[in-house]
DOFI-308570 format. One line per field, with one value per residue (C-alpha): x, y, z. Coordinates in nm, 4 decimals, padded with zeros to 6 digits. Layout:
xx	X; ...
yy	Y; ...
zz	Z; ...
! end
This chain:
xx	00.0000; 00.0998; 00.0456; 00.2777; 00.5226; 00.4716; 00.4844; 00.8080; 00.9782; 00.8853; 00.9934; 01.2886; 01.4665; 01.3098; 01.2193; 01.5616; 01.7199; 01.5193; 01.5437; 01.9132; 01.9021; 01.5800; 01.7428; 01.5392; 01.5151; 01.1724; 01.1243; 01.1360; 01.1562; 01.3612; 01.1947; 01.1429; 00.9219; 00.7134; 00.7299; 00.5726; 00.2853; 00.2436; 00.2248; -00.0134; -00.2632; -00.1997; -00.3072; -00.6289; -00.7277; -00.6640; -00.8540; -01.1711; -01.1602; -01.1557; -01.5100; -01.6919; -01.4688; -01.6722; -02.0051; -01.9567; -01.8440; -02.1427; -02.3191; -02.1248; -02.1529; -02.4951; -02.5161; -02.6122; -02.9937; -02.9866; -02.8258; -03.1187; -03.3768; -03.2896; -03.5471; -03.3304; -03.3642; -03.0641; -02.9834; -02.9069; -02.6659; -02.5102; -02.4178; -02.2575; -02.0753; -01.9408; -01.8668; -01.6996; -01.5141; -01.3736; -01.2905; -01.0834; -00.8995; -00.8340; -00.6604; -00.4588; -00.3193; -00.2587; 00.1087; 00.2350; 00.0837; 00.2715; 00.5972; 00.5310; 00.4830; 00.7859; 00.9610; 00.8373; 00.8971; 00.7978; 00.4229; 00.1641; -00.2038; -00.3888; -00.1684; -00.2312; -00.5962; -00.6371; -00.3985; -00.6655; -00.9509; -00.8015; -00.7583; -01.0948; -01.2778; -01.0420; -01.0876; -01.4794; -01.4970; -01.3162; -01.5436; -01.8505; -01.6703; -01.6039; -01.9810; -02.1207; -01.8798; -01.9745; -02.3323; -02.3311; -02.1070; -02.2029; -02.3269; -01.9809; -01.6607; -01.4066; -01.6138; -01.5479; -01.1935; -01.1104; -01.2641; -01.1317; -00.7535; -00.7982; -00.9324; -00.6094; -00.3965; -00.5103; -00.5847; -00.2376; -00.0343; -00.1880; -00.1616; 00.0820; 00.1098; 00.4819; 00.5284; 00.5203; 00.2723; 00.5323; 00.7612; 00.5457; 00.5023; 00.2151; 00.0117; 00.0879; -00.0209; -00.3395; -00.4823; -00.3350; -00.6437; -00.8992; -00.7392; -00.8928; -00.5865; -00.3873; -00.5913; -00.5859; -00.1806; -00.1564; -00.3682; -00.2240; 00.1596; 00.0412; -00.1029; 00.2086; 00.4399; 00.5534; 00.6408; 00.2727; 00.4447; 00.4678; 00.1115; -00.2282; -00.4773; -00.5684; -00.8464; -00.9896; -00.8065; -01.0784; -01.3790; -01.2938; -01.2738; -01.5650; -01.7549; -01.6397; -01.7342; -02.0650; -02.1601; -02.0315; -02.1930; -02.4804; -02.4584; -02.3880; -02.6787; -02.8916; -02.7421; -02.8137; -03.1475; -03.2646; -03.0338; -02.9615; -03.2380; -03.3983; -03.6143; -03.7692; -03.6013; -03.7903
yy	00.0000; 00.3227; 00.5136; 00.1889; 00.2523; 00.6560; 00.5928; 00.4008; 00.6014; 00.9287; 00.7649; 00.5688; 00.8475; 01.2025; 01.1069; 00.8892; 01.2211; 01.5073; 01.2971; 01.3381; 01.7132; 01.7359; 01.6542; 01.8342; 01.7029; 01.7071; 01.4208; 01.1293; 00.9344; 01.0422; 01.2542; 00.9637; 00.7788; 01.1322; 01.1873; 00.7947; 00.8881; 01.2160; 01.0674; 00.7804; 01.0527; 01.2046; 00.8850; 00.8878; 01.2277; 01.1515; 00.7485; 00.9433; 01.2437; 00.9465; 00.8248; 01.1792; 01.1895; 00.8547; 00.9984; 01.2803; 01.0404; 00.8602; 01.1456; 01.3097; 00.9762; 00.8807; 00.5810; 00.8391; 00.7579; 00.4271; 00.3748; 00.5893; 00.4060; 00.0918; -00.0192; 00.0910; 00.3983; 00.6866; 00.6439; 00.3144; 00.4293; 00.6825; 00.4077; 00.1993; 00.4881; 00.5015; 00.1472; 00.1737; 00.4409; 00.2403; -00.0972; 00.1147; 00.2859; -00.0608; -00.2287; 00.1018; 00.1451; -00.1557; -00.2110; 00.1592; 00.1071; -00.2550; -00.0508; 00.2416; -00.0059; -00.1965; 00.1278; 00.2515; -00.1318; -00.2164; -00.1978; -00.3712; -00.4825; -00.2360; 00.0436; -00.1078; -00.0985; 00.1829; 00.3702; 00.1795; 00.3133; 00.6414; 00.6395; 00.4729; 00.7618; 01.0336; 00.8983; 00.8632; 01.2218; 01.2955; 01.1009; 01.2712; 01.6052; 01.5421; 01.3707; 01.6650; 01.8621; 01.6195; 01.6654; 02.0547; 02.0240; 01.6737; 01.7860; 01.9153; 01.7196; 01.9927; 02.1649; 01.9330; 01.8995; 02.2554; 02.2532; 01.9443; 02.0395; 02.3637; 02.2172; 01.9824; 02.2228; 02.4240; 02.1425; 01.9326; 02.2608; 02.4489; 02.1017; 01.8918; 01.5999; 01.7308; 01.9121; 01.9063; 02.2187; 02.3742; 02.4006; 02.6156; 02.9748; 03.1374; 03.2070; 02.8514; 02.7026; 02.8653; 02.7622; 02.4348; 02.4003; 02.4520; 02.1338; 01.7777; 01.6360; 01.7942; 01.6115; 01.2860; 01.3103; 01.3779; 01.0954; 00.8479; 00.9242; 00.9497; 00.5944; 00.4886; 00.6074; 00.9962; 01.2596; 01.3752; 01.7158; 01.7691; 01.6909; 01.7550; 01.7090; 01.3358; 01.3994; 01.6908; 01.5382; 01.2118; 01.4505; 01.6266; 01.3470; 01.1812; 01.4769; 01.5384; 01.1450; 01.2248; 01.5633; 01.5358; 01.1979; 01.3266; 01.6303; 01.4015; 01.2210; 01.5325; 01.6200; 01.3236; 01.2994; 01.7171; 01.8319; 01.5237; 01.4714; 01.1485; 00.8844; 00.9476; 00.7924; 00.4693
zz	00.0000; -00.0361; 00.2482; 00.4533; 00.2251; 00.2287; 00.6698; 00.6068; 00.4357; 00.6505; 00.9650; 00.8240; 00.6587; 00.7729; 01.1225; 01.1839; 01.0990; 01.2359; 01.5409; 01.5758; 01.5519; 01.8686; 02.1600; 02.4085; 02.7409; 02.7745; 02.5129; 02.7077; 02.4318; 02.0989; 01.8280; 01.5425; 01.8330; 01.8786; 01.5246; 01.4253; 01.6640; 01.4922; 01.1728; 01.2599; 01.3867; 01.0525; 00.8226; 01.1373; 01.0000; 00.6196; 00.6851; 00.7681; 00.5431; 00.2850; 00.4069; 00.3450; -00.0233; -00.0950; -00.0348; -00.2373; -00.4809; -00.4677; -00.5743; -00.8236; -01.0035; -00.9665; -00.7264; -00.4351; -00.5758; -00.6073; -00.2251; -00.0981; -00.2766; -00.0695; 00.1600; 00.5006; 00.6812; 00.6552; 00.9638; 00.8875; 00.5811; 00.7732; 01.0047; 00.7273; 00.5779; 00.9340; 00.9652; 00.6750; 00.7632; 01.0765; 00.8436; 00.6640; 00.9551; 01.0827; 00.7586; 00.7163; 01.0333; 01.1383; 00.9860; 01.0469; 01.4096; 01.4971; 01.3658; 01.5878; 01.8565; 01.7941; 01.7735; 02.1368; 02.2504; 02.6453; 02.5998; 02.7964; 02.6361; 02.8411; 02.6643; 02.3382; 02.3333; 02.4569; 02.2277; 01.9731; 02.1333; 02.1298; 01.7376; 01.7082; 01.8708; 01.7076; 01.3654; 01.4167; 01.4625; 01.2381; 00.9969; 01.1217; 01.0231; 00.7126; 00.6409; 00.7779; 00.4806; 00.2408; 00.2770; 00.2495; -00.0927; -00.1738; -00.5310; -00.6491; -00.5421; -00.6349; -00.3349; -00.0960; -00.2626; -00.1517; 00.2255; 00.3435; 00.1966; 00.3594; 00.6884; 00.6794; 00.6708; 00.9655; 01.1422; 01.0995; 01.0974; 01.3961; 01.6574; 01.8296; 01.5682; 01.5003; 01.7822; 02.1835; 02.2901; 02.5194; 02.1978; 02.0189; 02.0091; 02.1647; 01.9376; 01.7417; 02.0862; 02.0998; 01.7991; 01.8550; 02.1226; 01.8578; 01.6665; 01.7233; 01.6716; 01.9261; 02.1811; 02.0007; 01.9251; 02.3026; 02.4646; 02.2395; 02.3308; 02.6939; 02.7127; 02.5336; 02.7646; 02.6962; 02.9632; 03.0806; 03.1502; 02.8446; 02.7016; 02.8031; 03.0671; 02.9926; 03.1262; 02.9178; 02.6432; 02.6408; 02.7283; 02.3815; 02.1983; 02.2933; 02.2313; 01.9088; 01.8248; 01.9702; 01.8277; 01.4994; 01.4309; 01.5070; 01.3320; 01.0204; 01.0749; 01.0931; 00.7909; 00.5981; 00.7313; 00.5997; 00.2915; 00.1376; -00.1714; -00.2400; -00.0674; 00.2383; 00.5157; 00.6424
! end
């Protein structure tokens, strides 16, 4: 695949050598193992901007009908799209996540799954974001195109994926609070062993994410259920 080999490459070469010029005490752990976290939070955010891409898809291309003219309700095909959404995460992260893993080494089950269930709930959200995108441009892709790569950019740039938050400037570190992934990226390096001093409140960091799984889904189910034409839902 080519994001594996994409991950592979970016940790191999750019993080094996960024990581010998960031030697700051406060990483615990070397830069390459902050840096494979980083990027798997990355291919999270990318994984479920995929799933709103396929909608609009759909529609562009004319199956969007034919899906709601199935006897099941919307809510019901919103909650495929999502499932889909999370089959997807799973068979692309799970080889740059075993490397990360055996990169970080010393890792107990508990800390696994829950660095899973961290991703999981990060990369749900981020899937009812970008359904709740696709259905306000779902009749032109180059739309949807535009907002998502702006939204990536903001969103990657202005967090801590590459960065701890204590190393960034001040007003870098205050958008970085608007940015889903700064919590995810945070949570996930805490359960898998990184200095807590510096990353966030665990605490707020799971509240955040949980309500941005919640809220968003729901939003996208709204969504689906009043702008998009077609069938009325069963």
């Amino acid at each position: 695949m080519l994001e594996w080999l994409t991950f592979i490459i970016q940790l191999t070469i750019y993080g094996a050598l960024i990581s010998q010029l960031v030697t700051a005490p406060q990483l615990s752990a070397n830069y390459q193992q902050f840096y494979a976290v980083g990027f798997i939070v990355m291919m999270t955010y990318d994984i479920g901007s995929h799933t709103g891409r396929h909608f609009v898809e759909d529609a562009h291309e004319g199956r969007l009908p034919y899906l709601l003219s199935l006897p099941i309700s919307r809510t019901k095909l919103f909650l495929s799209m999502a499932i889909q959404g999370g089959v997807e995460l799973i068979l692309m992260l799970s080889v740059p996540f075993a490397i990360t893993l055996a990169l970080i080494g010393n890792l107990n089950i508990i800390s696994i799954v829950a660095a899973l269930v961290t991703l999981f709930c990060l990369g749900f959200g981020v899937t009812g974001v970008m359904l709740g995108l696709s259905f306000i441009a779902f009749k032109s892709a180059d739309v949807y195109s535009a907002i998502t790569v702006g939204l990536s950019s903001l969103i990657i740039r202005f967090s801590t994926v590459l960065y701890p938050l204590i190393f960034l400037p001040p007003g870098y570190a205050t958008a970085a609070f608007f940015s889903p992934l700064t919590y995810g990226a945070d949570l996930v390096r805490l359960i898998l062993g990184f200095d807590p001093n510096i990353l966030l409140d665990p605490n707020i960091a799971v509240a955040v994410l949980i309500a941005l799984a919640v809220s968003t889904l729901g939003l996208g189910l709204m969504l689906l259920q009043r702008l998009v034409e077609g069938v009325k839902a069963g």
